[in-house]
C-alpha positions in Angstrom: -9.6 -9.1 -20.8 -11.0 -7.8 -17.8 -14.1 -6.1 -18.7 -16.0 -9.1 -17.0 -14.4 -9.6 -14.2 -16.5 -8.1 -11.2 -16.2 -11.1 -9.1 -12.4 -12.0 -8.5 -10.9 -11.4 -5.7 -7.4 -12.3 -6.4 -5.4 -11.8 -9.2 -2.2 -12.7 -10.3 0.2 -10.8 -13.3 3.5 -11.8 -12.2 6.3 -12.7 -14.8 4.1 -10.4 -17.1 6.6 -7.7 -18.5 4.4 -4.3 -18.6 7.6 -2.0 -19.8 7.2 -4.2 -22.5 3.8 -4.3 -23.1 2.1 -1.1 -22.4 -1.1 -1.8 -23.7 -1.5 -4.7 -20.8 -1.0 -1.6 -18.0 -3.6 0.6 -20.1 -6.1 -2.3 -20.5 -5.3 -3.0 -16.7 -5.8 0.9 -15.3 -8.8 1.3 -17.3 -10.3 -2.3 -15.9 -9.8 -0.8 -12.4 -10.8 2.7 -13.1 -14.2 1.5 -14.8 -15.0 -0.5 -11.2 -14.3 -4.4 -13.1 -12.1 -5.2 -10.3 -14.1 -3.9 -7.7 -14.0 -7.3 -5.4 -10.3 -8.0 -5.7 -8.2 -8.5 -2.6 -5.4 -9.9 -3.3 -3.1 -8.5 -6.5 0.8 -10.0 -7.2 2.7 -8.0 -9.5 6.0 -9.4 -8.7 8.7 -9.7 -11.1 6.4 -7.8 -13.6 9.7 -5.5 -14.3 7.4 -2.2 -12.7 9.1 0.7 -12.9 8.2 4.3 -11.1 6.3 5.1 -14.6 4.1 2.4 -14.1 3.4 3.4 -10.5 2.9 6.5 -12.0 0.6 4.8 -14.6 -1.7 2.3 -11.7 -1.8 4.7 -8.5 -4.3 7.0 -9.3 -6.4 3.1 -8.6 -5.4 3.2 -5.0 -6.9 6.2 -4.1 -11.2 5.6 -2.8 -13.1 5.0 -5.9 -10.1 3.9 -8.3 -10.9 0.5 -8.1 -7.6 -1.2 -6.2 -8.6 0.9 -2.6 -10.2 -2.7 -1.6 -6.7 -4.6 -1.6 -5.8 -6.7 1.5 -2.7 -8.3 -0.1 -0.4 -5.8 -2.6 3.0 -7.6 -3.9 5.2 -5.7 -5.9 8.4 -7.6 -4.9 10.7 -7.8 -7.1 10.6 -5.1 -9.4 12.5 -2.0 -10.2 10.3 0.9 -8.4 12.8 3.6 -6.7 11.6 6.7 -4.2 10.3 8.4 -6.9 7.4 5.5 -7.2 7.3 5.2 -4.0 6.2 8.9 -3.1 3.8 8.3 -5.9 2.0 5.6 -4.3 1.8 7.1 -1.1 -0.1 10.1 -2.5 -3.2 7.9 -4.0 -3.2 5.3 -1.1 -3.6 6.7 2.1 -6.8 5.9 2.6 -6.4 1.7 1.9 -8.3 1.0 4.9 -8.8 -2.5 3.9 -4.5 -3.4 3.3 -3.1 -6.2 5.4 0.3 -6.6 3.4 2.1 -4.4 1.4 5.4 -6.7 -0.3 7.8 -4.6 -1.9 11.5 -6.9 -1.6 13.8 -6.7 -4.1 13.0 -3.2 -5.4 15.4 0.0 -5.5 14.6 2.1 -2.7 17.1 4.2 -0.9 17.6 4.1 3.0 15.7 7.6 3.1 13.2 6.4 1.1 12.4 3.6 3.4 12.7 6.2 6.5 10.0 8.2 4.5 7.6 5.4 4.1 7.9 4.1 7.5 6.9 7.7 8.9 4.1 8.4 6.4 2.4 4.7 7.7 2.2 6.2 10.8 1.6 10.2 10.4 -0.9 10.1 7.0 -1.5 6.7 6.2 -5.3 5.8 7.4 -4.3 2.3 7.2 -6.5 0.3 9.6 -5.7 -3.4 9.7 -2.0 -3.2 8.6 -0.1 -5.9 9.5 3.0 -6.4 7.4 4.8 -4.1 5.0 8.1 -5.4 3.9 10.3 -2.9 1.5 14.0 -3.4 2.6 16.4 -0.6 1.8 18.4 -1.7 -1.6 21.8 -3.5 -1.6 23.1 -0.8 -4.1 22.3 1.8 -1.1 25.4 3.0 0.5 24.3 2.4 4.1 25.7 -0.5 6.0 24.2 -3.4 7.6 23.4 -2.2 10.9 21.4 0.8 9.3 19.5 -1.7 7.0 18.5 -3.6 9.8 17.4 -0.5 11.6 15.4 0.4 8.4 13.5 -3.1 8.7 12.5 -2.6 12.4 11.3 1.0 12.0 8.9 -0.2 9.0 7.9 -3.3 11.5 7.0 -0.7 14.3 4.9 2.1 12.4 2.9 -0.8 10.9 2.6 -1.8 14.9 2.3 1.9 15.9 -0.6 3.0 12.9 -2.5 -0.1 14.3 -2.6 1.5 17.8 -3.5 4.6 16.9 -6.4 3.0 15.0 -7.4 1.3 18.0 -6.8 4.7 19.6 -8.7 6.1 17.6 -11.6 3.8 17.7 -12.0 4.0 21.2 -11.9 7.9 21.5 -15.0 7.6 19.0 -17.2 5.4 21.1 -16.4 7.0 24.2 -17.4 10.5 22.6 -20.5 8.8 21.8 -21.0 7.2 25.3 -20.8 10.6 26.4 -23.2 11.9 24.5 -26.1 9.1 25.5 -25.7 9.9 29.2 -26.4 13.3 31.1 -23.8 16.0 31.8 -23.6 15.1 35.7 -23.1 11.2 35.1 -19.7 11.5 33.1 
């Protein structure tokens, strides 16, 4: 039960089937819609058997205001979430300013689908203290070793390029306001 549970800040469901248990995800997505989890930082759902209809189901909780858009630490390794989940996700978490880690091993994404992820980080994501997203490309994905690897160091270098643009980003803004403290002639 979750409906007093305002304080924790970490949480962990893992080994918990929700395909199997539906009423667990509801009972879950309504605790984080209604603000019970507002303090939580750190949430495993690895090996929880989450599918792209349970994405589907817990994104909307991602997005500012819907309760998870405080994570530091999201683990959804092992599972069975595919591109379809993934694009899901990325449209309610873009603005997860708080998200360290983002674990997704062991899923069922496509090389493409990896690609896509590693570009959105860097072009829409508003992702300020990133630091590690791990979502390999599947072994039942046609593409060969080299291009797996490949797909590994891309994700390693948006999360490394989104972090400099946020520093980037952060300087522009202080300088702008330097600029407007001092007098035209002194810039």
């Amino acid at each position: 039960h979750f409906a007093a549970s305002k304080r924790i800040q970490t949480l962990y469901l893992r080994h918990n089937s929700f395909p199997k248990y539906p009423e667990m995800m509801e009972a879950f997505v309504a605790a984080c819609k209604g603000g019970a989890l507002a303090q939580l930082q750190v949430l495993r759902l690895d090996d929880t058997h989450f599918r792209d209809e349970e994405m589907e189901q817990l994104a909307p909780c991602f997005k500012t205001g819907g309760g998870l858009d405080g994570l530091e630490l999201l683990d959804l390794d092992e599972n069975h979430l595919t591109g379809v989940g993934l694009d899901c996700f990325k449209r309610h978490a873009k603005y997860m300013s708080k998200l360290q880690t983002l674990e997704m091993e062991d899923n069922e994404f496509s090389l493409k689908a990896v690609h896509s992820l590693a570009f959105w980080i860097v072009e829409k994501s508003k992702w300020c203290d990133i630091r590690k997203v791990s979502a390999p490309v599947s072994a039942s994905d046609s593409c060969d070793f080299i291009q797996r690897t490949q797909a590994g160091k891309l994700l390693r270098c948006s999360v490394r390029t989104r972090r400099q643009h946020w520093r980037w980003e952060l300087l522009v803004r202080h300088a702008r306001c330097m600029t407007s403290v001092w007098p035209e002639d002194r810039v």
